[in-house]
C-alpha positions in Angstrom: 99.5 111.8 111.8 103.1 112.2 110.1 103.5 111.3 106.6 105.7 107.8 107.6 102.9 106.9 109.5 100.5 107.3 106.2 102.6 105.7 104.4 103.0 102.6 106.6 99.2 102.2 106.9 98.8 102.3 103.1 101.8 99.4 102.6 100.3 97.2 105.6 96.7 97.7 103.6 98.8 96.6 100.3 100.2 94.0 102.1 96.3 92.8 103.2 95.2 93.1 100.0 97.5 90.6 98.0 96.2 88.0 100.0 93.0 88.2 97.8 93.9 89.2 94.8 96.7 85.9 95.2 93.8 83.2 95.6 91.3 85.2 93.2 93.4 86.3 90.1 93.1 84.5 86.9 95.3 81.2 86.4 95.2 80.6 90.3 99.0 82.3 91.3 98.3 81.4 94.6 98.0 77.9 94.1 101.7 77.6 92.6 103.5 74.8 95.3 106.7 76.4 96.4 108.5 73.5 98.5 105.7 71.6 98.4 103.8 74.6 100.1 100.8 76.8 97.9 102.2 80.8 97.3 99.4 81.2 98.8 100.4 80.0 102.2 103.9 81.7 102.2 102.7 84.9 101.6 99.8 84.9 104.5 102.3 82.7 107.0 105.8 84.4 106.2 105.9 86.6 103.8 103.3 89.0 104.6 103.8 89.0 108.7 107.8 89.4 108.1 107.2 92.7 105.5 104.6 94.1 108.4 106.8 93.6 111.3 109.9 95.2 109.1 107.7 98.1 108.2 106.2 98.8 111.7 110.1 98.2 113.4 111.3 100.6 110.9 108.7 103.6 111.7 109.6 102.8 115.6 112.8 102.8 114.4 112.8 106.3 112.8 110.4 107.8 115.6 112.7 106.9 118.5 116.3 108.3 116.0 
């Protein structure tokens, strides 16, 4: 495997492991209502699937250039 591909893995595990860390960590971060919507919820139903799909488009990207 090239060295863009290691690094994608390791940000798309990064990106996995907020999730927890969001709803565990001390003060509850996660549970901070952004538009009436947990932080929580934004990262696992935007956030997190937008930063993956940018991440995996810009390795095909670079692969196909």
């Amino acid at each position: 495997m090239s060295g863009a591909r290691h690094r994608a893995i390791v940000a798309l595990l990064v990106l996995l492991a907020i999730a927890p860390l969001l709803a565990l960590a001390p003060f509850a971060p996660g549970a901070v209502r952004l538009a009436g919507v947990s932080l929580l919820w934004w990262y696992t139903g935007l956030i997190a699937p937008l930063a993956a799909t940018l991440i995996v488009v810009t390795l095909l990207w670079r692969r196909v250039g």
